[in-house]
C-alpha positions as CSV (number, residue, x, y, z in Angstrom):
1,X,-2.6,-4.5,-1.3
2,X,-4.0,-8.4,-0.4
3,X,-5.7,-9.8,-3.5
4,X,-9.5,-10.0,-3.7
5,X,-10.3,-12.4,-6.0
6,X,-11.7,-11.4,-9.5
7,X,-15.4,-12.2,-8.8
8,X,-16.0,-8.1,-8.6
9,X,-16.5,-6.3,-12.2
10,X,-13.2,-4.1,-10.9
11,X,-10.2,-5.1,-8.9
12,X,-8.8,-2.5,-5.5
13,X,-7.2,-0.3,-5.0
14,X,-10.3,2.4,-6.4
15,X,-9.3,6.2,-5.7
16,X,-12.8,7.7,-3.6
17,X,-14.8,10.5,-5.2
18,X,-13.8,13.4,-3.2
19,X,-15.5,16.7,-2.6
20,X,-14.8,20.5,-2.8
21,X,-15.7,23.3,0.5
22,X,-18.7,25.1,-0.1
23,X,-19.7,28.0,2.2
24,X,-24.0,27.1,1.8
25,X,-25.9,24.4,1.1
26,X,-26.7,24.5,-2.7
27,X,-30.3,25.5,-3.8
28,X,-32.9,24.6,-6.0
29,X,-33.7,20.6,-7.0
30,X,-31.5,17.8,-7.7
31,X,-29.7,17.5,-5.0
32,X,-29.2,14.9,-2.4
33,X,-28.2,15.5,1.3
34,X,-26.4,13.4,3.9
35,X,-24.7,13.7,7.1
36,X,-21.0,14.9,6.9
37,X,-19.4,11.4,9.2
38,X,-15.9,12.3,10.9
39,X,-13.7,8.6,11.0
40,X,-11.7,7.2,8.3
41,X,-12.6,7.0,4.3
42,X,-13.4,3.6,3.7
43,X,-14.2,1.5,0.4
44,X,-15.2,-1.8,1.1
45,X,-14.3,-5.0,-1.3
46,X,-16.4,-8.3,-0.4
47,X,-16.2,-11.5,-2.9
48,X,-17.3,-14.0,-1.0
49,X,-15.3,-14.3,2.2
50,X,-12.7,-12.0,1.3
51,X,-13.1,-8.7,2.6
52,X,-10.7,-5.4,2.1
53,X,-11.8,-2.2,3.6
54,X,-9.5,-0.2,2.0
55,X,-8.1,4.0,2.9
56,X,-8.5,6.8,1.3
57,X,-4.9,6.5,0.3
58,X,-5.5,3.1,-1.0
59,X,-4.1,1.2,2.1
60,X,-5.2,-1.5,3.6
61,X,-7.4,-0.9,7.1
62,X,-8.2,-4.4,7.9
63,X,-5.6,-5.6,10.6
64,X,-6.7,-2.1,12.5
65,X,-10.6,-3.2,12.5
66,X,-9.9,-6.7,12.9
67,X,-13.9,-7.1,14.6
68,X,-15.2,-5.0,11.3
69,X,-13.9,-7.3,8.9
70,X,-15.5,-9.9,10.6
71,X,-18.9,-7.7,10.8
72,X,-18.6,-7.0,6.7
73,X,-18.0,-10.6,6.1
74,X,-21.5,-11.8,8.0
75,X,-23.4,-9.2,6.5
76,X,-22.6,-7.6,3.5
77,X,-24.1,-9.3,0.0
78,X,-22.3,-11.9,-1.5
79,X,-20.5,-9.7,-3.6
80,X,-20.1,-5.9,-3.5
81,X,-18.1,-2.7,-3.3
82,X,-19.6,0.0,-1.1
83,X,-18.1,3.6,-0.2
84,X,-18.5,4.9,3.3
85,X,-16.8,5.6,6.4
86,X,-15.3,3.6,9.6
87,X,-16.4,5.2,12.7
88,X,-16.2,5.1,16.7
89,X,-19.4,6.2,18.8
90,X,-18.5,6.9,22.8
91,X,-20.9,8.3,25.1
92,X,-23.4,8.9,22.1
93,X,-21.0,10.7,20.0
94,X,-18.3,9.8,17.7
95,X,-14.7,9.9,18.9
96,X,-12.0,10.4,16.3
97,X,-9.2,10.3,19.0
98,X,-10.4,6.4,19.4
99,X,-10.2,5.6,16.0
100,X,-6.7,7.6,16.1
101,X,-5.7,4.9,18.6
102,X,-6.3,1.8,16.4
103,X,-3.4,3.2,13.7
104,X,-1.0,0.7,16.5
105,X,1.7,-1.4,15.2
106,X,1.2,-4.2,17.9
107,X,-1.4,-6.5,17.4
108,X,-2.1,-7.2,20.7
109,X,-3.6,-3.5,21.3
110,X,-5.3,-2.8,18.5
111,X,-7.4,-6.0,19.6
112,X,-7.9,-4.8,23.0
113,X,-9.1,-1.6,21.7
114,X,-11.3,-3.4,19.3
115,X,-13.4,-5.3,22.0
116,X,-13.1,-1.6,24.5
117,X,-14.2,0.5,21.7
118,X,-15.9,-1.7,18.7
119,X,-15.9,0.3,15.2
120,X,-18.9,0.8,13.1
121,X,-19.0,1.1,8.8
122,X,-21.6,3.9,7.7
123,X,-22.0,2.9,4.0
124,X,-23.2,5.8,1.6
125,X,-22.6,5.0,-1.8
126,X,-22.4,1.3,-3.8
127,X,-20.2,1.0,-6.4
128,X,-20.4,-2.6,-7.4
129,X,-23.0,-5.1,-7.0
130,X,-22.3,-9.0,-8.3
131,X,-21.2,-8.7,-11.9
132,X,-22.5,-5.2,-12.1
133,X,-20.0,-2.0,-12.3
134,X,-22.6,1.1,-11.2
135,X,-19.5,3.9,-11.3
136,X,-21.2,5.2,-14.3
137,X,-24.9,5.2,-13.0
138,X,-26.5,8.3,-11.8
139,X,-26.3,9.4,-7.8
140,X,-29.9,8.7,-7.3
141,X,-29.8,5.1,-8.7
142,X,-26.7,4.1,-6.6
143,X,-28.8,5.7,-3.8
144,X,-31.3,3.6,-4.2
145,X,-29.7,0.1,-5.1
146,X,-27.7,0.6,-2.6
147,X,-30.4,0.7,0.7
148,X,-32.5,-2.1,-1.6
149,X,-29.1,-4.1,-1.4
150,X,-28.0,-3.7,2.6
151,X,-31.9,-3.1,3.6
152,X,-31.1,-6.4,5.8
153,X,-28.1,-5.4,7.2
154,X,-27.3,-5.3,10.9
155,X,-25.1,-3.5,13.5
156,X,-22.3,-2.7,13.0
157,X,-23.3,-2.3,9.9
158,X,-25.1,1.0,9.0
159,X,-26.6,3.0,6.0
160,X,-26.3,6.8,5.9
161,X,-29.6,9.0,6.5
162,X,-30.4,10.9,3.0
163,X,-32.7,13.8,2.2
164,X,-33.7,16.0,-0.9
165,X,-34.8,18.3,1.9
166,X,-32.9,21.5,2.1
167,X,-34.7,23.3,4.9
168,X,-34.3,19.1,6.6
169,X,-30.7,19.2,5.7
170,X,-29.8,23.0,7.1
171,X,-31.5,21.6,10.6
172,X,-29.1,18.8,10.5
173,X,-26.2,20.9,10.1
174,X,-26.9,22.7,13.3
175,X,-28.1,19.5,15.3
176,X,-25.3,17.1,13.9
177,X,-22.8,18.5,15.3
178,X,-23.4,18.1,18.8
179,X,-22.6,14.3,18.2
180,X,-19.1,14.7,16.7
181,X,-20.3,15.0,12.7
182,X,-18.7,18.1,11.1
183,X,-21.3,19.3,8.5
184,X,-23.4,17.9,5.5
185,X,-22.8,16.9,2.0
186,X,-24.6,17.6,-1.2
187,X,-24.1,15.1,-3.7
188,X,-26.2,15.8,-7.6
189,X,-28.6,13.3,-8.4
190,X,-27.2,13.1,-12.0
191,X,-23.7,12.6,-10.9
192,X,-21.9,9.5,-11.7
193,X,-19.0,8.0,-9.3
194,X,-15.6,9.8,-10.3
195,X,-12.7,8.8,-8.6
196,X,-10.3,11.0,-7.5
197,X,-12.4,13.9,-8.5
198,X,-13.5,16.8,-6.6
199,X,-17.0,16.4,-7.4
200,X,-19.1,16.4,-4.1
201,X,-19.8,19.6,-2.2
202,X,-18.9,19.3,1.7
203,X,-20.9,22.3,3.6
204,X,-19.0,22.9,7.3
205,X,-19.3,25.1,10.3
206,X,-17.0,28.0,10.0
207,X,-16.4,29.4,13.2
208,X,-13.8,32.0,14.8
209,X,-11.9,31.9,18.7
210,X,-9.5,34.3,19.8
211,X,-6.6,32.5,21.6
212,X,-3.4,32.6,23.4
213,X,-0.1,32.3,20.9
214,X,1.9,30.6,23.5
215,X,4.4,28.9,21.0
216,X,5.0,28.7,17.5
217,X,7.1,26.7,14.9
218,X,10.1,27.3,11.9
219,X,9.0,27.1,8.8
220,X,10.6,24.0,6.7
221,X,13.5,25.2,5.6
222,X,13.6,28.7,7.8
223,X,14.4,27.7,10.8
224,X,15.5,30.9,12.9
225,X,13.9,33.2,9.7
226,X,10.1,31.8,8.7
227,X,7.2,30.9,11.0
228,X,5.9,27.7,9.8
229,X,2.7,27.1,12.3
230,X,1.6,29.0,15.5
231,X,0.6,26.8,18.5
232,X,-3.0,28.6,20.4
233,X,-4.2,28.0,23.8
234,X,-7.5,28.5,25.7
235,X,-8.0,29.0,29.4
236,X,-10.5,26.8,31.3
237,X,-12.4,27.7,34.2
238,X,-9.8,27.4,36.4
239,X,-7.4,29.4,35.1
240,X,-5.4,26.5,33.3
241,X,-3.9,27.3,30.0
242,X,-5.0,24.2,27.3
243,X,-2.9,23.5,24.4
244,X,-6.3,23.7,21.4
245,X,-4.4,23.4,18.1
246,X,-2.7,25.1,15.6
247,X,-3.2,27.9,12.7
248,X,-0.9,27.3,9.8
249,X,-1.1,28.1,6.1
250,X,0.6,31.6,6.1
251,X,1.6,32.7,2.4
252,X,5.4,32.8,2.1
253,X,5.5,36.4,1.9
254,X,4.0,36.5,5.2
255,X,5.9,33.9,7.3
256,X,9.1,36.4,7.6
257,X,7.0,39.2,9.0
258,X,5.2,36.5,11.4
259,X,8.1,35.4,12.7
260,X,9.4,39.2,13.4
261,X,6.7,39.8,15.0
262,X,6.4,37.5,17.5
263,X,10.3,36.8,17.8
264,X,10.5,39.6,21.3
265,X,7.9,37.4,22.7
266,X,10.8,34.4,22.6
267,X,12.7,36.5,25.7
268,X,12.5,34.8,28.9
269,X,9.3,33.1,27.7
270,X,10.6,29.5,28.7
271,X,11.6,30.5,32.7
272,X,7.3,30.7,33.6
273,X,6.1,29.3,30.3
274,X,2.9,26.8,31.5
275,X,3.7,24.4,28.9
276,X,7.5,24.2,30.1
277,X,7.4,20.6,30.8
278,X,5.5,19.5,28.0
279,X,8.7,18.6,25.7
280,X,7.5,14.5,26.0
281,X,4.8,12.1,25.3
282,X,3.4,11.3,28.4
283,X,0.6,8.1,28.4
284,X,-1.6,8.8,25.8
285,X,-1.6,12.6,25.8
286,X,0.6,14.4,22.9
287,X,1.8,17.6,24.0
288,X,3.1,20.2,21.7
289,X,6.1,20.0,20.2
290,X,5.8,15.8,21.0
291,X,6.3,12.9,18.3
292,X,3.8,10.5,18.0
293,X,3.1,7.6,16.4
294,X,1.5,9.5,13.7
295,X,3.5,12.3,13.0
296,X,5.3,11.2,9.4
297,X,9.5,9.5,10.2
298,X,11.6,12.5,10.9
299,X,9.3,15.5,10.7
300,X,10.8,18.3,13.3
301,X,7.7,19.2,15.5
302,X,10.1,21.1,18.1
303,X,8.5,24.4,19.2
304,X,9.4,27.7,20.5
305,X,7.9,29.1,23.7
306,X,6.3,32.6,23.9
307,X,5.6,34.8,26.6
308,X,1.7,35.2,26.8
309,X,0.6,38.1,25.8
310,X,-0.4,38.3,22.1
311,X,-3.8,37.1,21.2
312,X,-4.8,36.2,17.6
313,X,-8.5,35.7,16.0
314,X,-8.3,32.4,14.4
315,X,-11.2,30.9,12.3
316,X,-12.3,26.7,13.3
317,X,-14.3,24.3,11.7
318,X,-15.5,22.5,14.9
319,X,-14.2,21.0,18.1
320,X,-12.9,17.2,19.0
321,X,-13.2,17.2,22.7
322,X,-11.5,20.0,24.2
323,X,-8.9,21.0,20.9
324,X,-9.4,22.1,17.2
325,X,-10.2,18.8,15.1
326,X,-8.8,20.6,12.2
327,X,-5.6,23.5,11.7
328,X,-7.0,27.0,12.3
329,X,-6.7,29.6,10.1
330,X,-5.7,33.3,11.6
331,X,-7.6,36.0,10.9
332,X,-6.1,39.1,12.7
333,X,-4.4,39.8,16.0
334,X,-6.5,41.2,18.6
335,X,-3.9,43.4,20.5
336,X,-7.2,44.8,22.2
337,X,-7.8,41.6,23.9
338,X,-5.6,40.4,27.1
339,X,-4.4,36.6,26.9
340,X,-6.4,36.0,30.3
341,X,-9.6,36.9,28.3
342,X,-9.0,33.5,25.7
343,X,-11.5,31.1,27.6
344,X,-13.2,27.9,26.4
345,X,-16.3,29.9,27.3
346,X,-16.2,32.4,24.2
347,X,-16.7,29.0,22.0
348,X,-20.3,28.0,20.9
349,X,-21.3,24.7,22.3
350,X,-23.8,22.3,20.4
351,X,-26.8,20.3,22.0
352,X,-26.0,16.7,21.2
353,X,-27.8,14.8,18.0
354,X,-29.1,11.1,19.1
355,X,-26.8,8.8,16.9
356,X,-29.2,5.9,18.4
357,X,-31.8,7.3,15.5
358,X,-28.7,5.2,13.4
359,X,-27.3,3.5,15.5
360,X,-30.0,1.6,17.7
């Protein structure tokens, strides 16, 4: 990682504080609430006019957010570490699939990209302010240093909205999502920073589909023997089967039965299969079974085509566009259901949240 130079009480990389699921908002007092942003984990390392926005995996982001670094560097006090998240806002809503477009190798497009689709920094914690370390100083306090230290900050440079509010913070968690933010978090008062530590609570929506299993998977390892994911598919209004994600995380002892199950489905399934021709990347849409430039050096993401006609109830946190942002997690099968009865329609749809209330 590039050197910063020693002017900050602590030197990069710094593991983030990380945060547990929790099915409800927490009760009683003491407890501080904030928007749950969906982008990239960023801490941010300015001494003077070095800047590092570093990853949650203690990379360096920089040469991806070439026009942030810039941004950080103009505004940010003269020496600092903050915690927060890089983000994307399209069409009054954040758009991970942008910010999944920066991770380029060439320079050259991650720069047109940058001046298409400029990023934003949400900052929600400070860790560091001139000589001062405040890891060890309570929630509240970093709360407030840090909007007294950026309180002249401008875009696009951004603090996170707070509350203390529960009833203020449940009515965010419904309105939020609309715009492309995928729950709340709960953060004690008390708390101190601890890195690497499950110590914030992350509330999200919880939602089930039931979907076409038009493909599936091999296990790692059980190839021909263990289902390793299932690929599910939605029908739009026009009859078109959509490709919407995947449920995964089957217990071992279940992945042999799985793949019994739906093994009778494999006959003949690739002659009229509607994803028959999706075996390459084609422009900037991954179809499944594709690589992509994010898929980890030699990872087998080769699928196997079903017939359509099983239908499984899977569980999803929220949706990025028109597919899962997350893995889904099956529930049940629904063999009372026919496959042409999985439509986007079934899924609840959000009123959009105005991010110009943060975003200006």
């Amino acid at each position: 990682m590039p050197a910063v130079p020693s002017l900050l009480p602590f030197p990069p990389p710094v593991e983030p504080m990380l945060a547990k699921l929790s099915n409800e908002l927490p009760e009683g007092d003491g407890w501080i609430f904030e928007p749950k942003w969906d982008g990239f984990r960023a801490l941010i390392f300015k001494a003077g006019n070095e800047v590092m926005i570093q990853s949650r995996d203690l990379k360096p982001l920089g040469r991806y957010f070439p026009e942030l670094e810039a941004a950080l560097r103009a505004t940010l006090p003269e020496r600092c570490v903050l915690d927060g998240e890089v983000v994307i806002v399209t069409g009054g809503k954040l758009d991970f699939d942008a910010m999944l477009m920066r991770i380029h190798p060439a320079e050259s497009r991650v720069k047109m990209l940058a001046e298409k689709h400029p990023a934003s920094y949400v900052a929600w914690d400070l860790l560091a302010l001139g000589d001062e370390d405040l890891r060890a100083k309570p929630q509240a306090e970093r709360c407030d240093r840090l909007r007294d230290a950026l309180k002249d900050v401008k875009p696009p440079v951004h603090i996170t909205p707070i509350t203390r509010d529960r009833a203020l913070a449940a009515d965010w968690f419904q309105r939020f999502e609309g715009a492309g933010l995928d729950g709340v978090m709960a953060k004690a008062e008390g708390m101190a920073y601890m890195p690497g530590k499950r110590a914030m609570l992350k509330i999200k929506h919880a939602r089930t589909a039931e979907c076409v299993v038009a493909g599936f998977r091999w296990y790692k390892g059980g190839k021909d023997k263990l289902l390793g994911s299932m690929l599910l598919g939605l029908y739009d209004a026009e009859g078109q089967l959509h490709h919407v994600g995947v449920c995964s995380g089957f217990k071992n002892a279940e992945r042999e039965a799985m793949a019994d199950l739906l093994r009778p489905l494999m006959e003949g399934a690739k002659e009229n299969h509607p994803w028959r021709e999706w075996a390459e990347v084609t422009g900037d849409q991954r179809m499944p079974g594709a690589k992509s430039r994010w898929t980890a050096k030699g990872k087998d993401l080769s699928w196997v085509p079903l017939r359509i006609e099983r239908v499984a109830e899977v569980s999803y946190d929220h949706m990025q566009g028109d597919r899962f942002r997350h893995g889904a997690h099956f529930k049940r099968w629904r063999p009372d259901k026919p496959a042409t009865d999985c439509r986007y329609d079934q899924l609840e749809v959000s009123p959009p949240w105005e991010l110009a209330k943060i975003f200006g």
